[in-house]
Backbone of each chain as nested JSON, in Angstrom:
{
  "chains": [
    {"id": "A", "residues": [
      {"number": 1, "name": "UNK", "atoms": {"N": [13.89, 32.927, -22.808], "CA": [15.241, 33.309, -23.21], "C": [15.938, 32.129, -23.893]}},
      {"number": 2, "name": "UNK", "atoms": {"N": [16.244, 32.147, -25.195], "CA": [16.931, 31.162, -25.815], "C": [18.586, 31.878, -26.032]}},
      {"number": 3, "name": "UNK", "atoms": {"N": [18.713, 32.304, -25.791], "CA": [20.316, 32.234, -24.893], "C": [21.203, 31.532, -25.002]}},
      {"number": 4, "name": "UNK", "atoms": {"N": [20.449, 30.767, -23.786], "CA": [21.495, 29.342, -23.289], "C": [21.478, 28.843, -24.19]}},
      {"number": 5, "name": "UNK", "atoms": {"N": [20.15, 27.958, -25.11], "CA": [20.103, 26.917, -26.518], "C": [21.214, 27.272, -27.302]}},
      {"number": 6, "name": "UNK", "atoms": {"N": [21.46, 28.123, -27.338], "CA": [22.585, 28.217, -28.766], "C": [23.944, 28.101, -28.323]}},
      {"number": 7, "name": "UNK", "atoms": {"N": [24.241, 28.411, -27.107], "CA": [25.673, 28.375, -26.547], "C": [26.303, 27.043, -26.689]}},
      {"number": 8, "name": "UNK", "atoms": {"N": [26.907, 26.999, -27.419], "CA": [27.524, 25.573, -27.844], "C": [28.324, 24.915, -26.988]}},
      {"number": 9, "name": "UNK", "atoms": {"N": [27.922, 23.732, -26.721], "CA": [27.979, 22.572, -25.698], "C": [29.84, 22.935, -25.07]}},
      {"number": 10, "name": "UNK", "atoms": {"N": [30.629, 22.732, -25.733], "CA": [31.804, 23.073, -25.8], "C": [32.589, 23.966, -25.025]}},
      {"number": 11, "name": "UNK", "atoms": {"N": [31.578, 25.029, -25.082], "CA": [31.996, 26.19, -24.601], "C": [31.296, 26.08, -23.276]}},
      {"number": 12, "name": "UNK", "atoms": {"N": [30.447, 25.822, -22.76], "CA": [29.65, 25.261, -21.613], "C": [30.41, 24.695, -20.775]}},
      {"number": 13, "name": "UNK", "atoms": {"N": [31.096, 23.753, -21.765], "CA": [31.937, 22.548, -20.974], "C": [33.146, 22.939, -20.721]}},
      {"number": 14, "name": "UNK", "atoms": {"N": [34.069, 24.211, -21.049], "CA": [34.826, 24.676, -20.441], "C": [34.63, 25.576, -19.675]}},
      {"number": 15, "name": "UNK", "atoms": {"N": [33.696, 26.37, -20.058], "CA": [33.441, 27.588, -18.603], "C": [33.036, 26.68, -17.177]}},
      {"number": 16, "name": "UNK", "atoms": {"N": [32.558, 25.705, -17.238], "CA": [32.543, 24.421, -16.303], "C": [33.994, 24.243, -15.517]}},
      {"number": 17, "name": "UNK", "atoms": {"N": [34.639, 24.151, -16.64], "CA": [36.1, 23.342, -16.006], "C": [36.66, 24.46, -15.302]}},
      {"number": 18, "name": "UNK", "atoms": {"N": [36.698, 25.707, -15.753], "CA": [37.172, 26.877, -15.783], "C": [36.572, 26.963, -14.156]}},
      {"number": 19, "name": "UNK", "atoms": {"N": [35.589, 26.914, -13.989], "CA": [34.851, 27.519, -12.817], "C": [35.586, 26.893, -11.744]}},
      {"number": 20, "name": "UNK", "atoms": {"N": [35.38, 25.383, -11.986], "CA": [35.765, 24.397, -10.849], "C": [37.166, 24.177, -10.726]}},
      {"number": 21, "name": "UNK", "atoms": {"N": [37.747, 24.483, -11.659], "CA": [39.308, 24.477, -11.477], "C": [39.512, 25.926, -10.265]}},
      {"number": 22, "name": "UNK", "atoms": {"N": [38.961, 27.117, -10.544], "CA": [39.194, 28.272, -9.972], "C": [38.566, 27.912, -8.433]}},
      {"number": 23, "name": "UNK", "atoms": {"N": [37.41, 26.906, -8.158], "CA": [37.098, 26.536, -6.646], "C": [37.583, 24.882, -6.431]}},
      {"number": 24, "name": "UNK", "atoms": {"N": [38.478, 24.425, -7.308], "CA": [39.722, 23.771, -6.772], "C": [38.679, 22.549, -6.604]}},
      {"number": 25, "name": "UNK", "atoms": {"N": [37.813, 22.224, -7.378], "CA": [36.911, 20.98, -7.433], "C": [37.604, 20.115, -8.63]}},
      {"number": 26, "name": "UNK", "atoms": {"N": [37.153, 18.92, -9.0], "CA": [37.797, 18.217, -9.649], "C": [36.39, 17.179, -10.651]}},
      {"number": 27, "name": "UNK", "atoms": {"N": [36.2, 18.063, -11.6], "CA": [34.825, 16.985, -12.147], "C": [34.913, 16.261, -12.432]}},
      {"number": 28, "name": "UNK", "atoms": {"N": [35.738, 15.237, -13.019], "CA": [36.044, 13.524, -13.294], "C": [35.698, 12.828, -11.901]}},
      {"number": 29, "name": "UNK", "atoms": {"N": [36.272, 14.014, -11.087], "CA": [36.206, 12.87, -9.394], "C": [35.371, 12.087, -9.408]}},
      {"number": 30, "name": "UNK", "atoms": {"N": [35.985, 10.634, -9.205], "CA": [34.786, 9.43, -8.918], "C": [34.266, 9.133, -7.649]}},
      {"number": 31, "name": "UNK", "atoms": {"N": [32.836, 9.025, -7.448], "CA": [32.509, 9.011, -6.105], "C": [33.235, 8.059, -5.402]}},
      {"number": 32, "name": "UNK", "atoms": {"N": [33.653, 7.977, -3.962], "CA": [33.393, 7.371, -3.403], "C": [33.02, 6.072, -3.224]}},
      {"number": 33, "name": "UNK", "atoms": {"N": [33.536, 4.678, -3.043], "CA": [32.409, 3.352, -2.847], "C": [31.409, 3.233, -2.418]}},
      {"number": 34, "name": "UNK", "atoms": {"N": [31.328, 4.255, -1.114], "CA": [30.2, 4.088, 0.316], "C": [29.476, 5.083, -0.351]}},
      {"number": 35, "name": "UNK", "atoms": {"N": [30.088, 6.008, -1.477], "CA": [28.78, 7.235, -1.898], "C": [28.049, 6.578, -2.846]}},
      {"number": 36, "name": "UNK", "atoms": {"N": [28.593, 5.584, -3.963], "CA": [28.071, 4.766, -5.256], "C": [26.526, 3.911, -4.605]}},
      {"number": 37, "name": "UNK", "atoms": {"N": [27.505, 3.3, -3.533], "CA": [26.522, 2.532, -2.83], "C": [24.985, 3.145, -2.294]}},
      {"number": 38, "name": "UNK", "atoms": {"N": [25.295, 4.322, -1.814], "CA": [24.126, 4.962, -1.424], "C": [23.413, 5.3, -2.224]}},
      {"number": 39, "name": "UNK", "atoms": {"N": [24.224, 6.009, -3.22], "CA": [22.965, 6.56, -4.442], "C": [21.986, 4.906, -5.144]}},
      {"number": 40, "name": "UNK", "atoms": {"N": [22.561, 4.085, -4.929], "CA": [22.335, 3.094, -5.759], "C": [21.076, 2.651, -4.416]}},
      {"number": 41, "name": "UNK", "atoms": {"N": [21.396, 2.799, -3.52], "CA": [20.459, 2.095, -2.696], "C": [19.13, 3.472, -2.485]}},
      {"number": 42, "name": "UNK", "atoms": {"N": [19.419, 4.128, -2.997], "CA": [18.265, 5.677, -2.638], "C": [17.517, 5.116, -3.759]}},
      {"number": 43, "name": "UNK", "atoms": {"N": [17.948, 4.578, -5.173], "CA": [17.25, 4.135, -5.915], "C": [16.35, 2.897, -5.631]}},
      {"number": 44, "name": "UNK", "atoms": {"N": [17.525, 2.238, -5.181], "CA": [16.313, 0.811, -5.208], "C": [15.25, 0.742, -4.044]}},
      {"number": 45, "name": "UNK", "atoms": {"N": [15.152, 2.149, -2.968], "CA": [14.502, 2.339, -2.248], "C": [12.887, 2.796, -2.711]}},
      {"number": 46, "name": "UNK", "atoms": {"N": [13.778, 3.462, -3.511], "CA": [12.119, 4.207, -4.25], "C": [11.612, 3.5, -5.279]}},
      {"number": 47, "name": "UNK", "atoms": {"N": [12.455, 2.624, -6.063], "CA": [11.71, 1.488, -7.084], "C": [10.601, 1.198, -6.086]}},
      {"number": 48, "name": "UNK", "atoms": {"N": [10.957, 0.327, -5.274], "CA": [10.416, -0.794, -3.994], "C": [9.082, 0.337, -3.782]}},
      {"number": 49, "name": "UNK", "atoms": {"N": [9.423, 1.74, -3.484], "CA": [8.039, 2.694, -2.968], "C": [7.212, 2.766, -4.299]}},
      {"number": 50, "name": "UNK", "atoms": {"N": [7.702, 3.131, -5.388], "CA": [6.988, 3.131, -6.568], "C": [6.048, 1.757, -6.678]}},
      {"number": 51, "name": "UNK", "atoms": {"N": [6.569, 0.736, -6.829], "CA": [5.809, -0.51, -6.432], "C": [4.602, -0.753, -5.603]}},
      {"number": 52, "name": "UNK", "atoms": {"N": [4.973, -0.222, -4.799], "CA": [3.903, 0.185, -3.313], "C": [2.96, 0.384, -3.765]}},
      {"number": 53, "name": "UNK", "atoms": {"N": [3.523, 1.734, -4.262], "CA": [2.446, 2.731, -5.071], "C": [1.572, 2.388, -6.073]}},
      {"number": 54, "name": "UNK", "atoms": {"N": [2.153, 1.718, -6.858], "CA": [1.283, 1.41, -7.902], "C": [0.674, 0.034, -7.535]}},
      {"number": 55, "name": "UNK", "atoms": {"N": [0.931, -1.092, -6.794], "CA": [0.319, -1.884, -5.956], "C": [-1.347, -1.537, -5.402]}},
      {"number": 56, "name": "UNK", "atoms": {"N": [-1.012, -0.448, -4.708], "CA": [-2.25, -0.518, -3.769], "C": [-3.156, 0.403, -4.162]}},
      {"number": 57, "name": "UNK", "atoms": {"N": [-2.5, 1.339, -5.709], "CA": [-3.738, 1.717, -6.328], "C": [-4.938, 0.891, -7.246]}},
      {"number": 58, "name": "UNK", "atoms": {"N": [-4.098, -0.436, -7.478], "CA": [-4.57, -1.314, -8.093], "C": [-5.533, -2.142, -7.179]}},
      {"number": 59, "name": "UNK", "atoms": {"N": [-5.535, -2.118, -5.996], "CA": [-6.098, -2.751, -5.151], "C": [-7.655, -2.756, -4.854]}},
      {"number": 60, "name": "UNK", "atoms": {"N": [-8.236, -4.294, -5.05], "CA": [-9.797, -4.151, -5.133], "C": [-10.178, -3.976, -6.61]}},
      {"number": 61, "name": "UNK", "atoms": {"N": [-9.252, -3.353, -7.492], "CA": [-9.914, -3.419, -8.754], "C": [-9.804, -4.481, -9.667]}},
      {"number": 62, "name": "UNK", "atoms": {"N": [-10.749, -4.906, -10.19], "CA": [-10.75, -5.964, -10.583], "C": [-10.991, -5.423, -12.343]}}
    ]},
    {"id": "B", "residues": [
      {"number": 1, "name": "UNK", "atoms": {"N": [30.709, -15.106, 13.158], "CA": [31.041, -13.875, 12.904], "C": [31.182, -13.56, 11.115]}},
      {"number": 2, "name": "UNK", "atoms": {"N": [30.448, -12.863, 10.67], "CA": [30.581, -12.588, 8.955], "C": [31.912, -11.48, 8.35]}},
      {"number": 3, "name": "UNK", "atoms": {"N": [32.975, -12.221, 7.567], "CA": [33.853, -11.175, 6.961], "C": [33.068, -10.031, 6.192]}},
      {"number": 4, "name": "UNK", "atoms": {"N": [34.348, -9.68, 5.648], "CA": [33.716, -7.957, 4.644], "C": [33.207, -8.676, 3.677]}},
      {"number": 5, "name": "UNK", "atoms": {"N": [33.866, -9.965, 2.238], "CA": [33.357, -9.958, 1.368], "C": [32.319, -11.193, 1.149]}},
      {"number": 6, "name": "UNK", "atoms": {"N": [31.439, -11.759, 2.569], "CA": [30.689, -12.471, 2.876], "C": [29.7, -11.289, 3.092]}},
      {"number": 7, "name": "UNK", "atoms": {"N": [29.595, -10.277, 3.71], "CA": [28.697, -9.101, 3.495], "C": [28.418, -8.293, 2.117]}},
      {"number": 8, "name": "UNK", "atoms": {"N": [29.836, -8.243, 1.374], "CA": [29.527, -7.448, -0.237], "C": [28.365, -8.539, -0.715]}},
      {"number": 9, "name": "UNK", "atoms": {"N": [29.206, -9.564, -0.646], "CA": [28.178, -11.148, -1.667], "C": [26.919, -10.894, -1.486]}},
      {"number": 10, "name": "UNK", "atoms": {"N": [26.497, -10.525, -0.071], "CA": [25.115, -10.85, 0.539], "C": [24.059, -9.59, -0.05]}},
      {"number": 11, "name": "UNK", "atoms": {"N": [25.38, -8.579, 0.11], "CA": [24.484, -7.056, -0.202], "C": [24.255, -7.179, -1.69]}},
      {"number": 12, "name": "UNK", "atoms": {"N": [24.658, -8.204, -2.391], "CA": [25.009, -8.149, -3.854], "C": [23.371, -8.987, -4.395]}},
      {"number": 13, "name": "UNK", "atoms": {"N": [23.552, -9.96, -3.729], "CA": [22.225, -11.026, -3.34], "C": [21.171, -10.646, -3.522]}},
      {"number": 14, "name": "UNK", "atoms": {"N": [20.798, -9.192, -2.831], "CA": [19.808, -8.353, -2.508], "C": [19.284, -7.563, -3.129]}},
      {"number": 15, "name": "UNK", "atoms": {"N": [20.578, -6.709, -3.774], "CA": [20.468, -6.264, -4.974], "C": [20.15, -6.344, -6.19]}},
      {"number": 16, "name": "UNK", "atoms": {"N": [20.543, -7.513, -6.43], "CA": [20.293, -8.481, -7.578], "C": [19.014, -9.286, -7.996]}},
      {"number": 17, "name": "UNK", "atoms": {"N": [18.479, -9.487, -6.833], "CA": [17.036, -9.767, -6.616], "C": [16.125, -9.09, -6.839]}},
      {"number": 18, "name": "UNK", "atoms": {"N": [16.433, -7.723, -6.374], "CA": [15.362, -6.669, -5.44], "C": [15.674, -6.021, -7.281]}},
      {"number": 19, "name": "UNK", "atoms": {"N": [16.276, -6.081, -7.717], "CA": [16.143, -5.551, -9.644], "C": [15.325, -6.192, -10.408]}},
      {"number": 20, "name": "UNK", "atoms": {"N": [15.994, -7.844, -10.0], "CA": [14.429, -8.904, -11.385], "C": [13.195, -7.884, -10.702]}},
      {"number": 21, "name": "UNK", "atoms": {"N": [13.09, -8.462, -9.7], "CA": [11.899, -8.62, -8.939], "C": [11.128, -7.028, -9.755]}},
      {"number": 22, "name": "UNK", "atoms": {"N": [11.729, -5.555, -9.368], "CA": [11.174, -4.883, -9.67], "C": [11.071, -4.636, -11.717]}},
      {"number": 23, "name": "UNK", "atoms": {"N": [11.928, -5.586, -12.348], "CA": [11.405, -5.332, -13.255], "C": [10.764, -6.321, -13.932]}},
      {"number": 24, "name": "UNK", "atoms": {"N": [10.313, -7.109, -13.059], "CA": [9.331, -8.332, -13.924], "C": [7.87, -7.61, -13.235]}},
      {"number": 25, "name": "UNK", "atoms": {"N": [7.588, -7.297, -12.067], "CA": [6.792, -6.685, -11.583], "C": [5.872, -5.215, -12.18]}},
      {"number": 26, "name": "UNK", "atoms": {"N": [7.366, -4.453, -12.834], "CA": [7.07, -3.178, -13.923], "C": [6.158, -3.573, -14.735]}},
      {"number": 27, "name": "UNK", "atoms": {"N": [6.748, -5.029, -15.561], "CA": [5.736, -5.66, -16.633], "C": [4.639, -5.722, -16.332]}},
      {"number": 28, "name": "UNK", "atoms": {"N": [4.246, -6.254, -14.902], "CA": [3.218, -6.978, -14.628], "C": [2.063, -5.927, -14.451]}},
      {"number": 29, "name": "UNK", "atoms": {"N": [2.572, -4.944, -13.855], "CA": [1.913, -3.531, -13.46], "C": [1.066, -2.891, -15.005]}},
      {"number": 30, "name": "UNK", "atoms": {"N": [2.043, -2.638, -16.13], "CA": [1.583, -2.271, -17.106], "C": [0.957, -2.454, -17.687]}},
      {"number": 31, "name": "UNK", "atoms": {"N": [0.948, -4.167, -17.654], "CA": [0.298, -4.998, -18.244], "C": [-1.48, -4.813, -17.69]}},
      {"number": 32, "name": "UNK", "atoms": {"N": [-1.454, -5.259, -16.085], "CA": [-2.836, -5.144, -15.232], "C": [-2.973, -3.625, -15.046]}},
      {"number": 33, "name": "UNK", "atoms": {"N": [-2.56, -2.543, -15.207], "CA": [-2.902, -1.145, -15.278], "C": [-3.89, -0.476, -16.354]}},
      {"number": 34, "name": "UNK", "atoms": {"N": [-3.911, -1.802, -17.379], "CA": [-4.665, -1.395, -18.847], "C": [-5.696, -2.386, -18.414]}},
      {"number": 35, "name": "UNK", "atoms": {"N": [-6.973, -1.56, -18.492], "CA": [-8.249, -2.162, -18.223], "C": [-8.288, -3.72, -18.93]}},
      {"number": 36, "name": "UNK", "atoms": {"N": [-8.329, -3.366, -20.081], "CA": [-8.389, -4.692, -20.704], "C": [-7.069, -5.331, -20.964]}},
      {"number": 37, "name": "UNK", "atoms": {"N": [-6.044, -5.285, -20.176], "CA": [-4.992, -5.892, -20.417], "C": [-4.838, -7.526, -20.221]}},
      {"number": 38, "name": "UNK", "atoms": {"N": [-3.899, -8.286, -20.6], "CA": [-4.085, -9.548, -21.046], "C": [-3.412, -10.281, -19.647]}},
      {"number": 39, "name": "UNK", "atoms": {"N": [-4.883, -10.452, -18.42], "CA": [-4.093, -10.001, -17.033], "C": [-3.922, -11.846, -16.969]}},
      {"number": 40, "name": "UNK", "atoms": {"N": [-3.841, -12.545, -17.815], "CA": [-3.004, -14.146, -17.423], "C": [-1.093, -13.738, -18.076]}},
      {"number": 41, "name": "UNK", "atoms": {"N": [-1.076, -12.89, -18.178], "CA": [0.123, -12.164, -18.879], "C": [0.894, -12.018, -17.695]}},
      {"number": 42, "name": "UNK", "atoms": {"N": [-0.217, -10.868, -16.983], "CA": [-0.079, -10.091, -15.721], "C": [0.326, -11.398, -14.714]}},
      {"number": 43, "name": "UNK", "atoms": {"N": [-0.522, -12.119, -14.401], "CA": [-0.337, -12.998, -13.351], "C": [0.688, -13.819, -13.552]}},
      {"number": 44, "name": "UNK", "atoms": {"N": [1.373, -14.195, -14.681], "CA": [2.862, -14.59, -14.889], "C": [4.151, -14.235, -14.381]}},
      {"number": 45, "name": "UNK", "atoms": {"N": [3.834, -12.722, -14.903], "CA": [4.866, -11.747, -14.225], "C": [4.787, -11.555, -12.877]}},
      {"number": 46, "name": "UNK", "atoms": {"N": [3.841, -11.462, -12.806], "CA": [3.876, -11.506, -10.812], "C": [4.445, -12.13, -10.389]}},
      {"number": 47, "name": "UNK", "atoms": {"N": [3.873, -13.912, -10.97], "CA": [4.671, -14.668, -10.109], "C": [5.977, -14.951, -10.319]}},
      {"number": 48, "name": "UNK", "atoms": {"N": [7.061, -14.614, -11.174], "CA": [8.162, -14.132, -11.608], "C": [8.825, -12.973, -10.816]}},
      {"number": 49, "name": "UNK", "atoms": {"N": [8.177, -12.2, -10.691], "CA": [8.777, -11.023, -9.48], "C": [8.407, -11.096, -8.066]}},
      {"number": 50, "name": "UNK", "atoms": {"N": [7.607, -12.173, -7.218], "CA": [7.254, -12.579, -6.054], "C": [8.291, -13.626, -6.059]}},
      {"number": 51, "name": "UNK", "atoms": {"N": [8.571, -14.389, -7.046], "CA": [9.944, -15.158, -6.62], "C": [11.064, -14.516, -6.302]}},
      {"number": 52, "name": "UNK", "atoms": {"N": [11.125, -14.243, -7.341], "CA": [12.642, -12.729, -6.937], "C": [12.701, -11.934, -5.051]}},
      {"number": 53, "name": "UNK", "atoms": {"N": [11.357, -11.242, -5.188], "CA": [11.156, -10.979, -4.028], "C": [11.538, -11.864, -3.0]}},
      {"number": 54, "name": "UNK", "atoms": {"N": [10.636, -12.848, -2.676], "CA": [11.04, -14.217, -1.518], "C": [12.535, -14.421, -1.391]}},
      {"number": 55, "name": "UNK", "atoms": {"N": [13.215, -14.565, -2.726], "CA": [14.801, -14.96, -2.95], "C": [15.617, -13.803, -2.004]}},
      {"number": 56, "name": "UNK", "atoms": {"N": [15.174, -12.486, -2.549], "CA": [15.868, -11.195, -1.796], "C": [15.712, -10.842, -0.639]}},
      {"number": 57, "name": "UNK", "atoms": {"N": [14.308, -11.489, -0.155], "CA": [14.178, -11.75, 1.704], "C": [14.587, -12.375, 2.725]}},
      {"number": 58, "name": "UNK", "atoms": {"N": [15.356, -13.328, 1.646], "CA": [15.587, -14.468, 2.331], "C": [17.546, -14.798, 2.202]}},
      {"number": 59, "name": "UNK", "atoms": {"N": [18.108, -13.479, 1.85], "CA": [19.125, -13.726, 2.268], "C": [19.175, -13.584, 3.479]}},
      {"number": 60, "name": "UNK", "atoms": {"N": [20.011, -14.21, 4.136], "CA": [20.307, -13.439, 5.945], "C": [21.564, -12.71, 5.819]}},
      {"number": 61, "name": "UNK", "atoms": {"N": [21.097, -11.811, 5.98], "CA": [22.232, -10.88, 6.434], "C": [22.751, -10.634, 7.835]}},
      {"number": 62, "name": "UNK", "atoms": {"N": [22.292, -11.31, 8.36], "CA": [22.981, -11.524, 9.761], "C": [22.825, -10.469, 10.866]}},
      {"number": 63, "name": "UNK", "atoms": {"N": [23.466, -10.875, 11.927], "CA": [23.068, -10.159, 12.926], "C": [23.349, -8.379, 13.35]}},
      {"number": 64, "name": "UNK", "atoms": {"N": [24.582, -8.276, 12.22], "CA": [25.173, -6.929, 11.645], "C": [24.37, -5.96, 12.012]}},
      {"number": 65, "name": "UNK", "atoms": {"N": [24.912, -4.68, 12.504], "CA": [24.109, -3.525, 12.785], "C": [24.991, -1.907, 11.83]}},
      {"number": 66, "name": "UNK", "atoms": {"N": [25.977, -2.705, 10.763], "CA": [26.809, -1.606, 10.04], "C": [26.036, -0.795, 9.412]}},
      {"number": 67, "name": "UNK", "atoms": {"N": [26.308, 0.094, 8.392], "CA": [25.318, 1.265, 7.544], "C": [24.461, 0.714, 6.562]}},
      {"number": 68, "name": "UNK", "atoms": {"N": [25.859, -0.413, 5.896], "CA": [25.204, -1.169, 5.04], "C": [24.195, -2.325, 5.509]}},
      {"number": 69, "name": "UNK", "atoms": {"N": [24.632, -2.649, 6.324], "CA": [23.648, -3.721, 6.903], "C": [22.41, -3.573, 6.775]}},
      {"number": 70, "name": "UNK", "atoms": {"N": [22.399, -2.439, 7.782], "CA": [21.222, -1.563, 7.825], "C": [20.049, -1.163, 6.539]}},
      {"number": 71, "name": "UNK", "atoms": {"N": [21.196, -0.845, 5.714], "CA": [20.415, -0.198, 4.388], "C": [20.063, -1.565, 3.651]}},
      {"number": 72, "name": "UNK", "atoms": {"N": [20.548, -2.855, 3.76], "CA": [19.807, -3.875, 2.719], "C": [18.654, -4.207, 3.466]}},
      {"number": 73, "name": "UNK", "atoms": {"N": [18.802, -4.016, 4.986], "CA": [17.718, -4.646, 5.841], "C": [16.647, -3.892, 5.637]}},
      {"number": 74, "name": "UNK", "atoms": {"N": [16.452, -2.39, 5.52], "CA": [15.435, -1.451, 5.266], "C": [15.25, -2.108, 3.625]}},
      {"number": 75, "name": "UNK", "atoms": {"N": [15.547, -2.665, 2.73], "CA": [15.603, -2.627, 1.25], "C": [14.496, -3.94, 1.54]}},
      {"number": 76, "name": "UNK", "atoms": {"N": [15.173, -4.992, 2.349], "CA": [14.512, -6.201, 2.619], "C": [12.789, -6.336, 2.82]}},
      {"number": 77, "name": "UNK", "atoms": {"N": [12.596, -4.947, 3.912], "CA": [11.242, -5.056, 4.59], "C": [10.647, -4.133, 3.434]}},
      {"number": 78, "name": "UNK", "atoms": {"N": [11.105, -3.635, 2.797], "CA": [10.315, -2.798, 1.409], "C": [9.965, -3.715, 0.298]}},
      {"number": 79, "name": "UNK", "atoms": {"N": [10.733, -4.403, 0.583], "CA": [10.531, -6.177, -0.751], "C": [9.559, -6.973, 0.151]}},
      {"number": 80, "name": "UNK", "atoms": {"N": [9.552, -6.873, 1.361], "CA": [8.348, -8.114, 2.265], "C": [6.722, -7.386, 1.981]}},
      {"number": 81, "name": "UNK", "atoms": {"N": [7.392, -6.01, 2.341], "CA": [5.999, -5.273, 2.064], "C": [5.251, -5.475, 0.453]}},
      {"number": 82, "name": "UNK", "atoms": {"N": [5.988, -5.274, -0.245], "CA": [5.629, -5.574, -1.936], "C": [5.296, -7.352, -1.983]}},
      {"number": 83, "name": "UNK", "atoms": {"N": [5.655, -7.73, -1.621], "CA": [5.534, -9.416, -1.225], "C": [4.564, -9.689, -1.019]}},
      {"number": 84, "name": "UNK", "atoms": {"N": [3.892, -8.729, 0.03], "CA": [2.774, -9.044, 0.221], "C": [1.741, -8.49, -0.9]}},
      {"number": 85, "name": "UNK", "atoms": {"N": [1.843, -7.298, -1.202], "CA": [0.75, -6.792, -1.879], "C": [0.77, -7.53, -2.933]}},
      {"number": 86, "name": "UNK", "atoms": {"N": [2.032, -8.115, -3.829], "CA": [1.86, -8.348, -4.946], "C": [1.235, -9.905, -5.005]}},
      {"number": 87, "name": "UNK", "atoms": {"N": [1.882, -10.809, -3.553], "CA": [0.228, -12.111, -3.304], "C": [-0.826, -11.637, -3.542]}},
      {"number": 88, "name": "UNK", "atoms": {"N": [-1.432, -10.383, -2.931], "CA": [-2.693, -10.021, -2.722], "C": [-3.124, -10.24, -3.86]}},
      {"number": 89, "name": "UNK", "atoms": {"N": [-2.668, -9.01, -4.711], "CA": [-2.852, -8.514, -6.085], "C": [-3.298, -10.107, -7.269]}},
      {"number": 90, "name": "UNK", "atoms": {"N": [-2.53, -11.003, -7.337], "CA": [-2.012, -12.249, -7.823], "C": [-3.388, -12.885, -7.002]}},
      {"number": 91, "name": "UNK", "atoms": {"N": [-3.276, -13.09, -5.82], "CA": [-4.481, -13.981, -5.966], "C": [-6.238, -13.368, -6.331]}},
      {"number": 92, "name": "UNK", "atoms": {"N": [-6.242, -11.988, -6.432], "CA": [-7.698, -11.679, -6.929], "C": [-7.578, -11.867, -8.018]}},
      {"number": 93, "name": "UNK", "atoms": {"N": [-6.19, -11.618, -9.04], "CA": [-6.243, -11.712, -10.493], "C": [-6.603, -13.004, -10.897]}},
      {"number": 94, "name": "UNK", "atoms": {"N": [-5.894, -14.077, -10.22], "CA": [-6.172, -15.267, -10.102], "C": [-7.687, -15.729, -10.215]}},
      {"number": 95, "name": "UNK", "atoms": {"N": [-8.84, -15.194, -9.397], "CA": [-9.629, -15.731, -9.315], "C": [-10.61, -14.889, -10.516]}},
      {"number": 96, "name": "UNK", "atoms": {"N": [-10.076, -13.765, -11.051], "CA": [-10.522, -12.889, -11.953], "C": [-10.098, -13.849, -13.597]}},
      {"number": 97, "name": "UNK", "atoms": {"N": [-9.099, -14.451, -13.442], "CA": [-8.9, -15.003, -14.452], "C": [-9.534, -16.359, -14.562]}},
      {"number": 98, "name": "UNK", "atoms": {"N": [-9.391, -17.085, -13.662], "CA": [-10.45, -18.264, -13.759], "C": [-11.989, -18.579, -14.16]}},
      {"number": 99, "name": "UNK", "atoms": {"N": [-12.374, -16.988, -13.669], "CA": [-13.937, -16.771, -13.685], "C": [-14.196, -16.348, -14.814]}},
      {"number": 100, "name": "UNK", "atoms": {"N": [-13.049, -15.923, -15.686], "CA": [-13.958, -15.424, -16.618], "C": [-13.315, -16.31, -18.14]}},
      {"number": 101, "name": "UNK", "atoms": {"N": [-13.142, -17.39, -17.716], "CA": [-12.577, -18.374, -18.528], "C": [-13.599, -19.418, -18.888]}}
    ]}
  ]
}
């Protein structure tokens, strides 16, 4: 379904506002400090696992 | 006893580290991931992101048991763990590069 592709960005972006204004949400809202922080640390959690990962597949090979 | 922005600094420390570290390490990976890659390249970068690492282990964050505390200390033992592998890694390359020099 190409549909959606053509619906111009614009109009997307107000039926958006439209929606969340009507359930009283606020999309600019900036997270939180303690929420910034977390997302930021969920990341550098999984860098560190990715590392892991690609670490110990490398392992023994020479 | 540690204030609040003696803890931001520290969490900042960690952060800041635990980033070189993983992106000199990215290099290093890409680099030794390609069979014939140019692994005295590789073993540079390693030891460039094992410094980083050591640096980011070695803040103390103190005796703190807060959320954040918590979460650099889990960040910490994920950088000791890579610490290690990436010695490992570094010293076979090491002896892979010597030998065939």
């Amino acid at each position: 379904n190409t549909t959606t592709l053509t619906t111009p960005q614009n109009e997307v972006d107000t039926l958006m506002h439209k929606m969340a204004d009507e359930a009283g949400l606020d999309l600019n809202m900036e997270l939180p400090q303690s929420q910034t922080g977390s997302v930021a640390s969920t990341v550098a959690s999984s860098e560190q696992d990715e590392l892991s990962q690609r670490l110990a597949k490398l392992r023994d090979q020479v | 006893q540690r204030g609040d922005s003696q803890q931001v600094q520290d969490s900042d420390r960690v952060w800041n580290h635990h980033k070189q570290a993983f992106e000199y390490i990215s290099v290093a990976l890409r680099i030794d991931e390609e069979e014939k890659g140019p692994k005295l390249q590789a073993v540079e970068w390693y030891k460039r992101g094992i410094a980083e690492l050591e640096r980011g282990i070695s803040v103390d964050l103190g005796p703190g048991t807060g959320e954040t505390t918590e979460r650099d200390k889990r960040l910490q033992s994920k950088m000791a763990t890579n610490l290690i592998m990436a010695n490992d890694r570094l010293e076979l390359l090491a002896k892979v590069v010597s030998g065939s020099s």
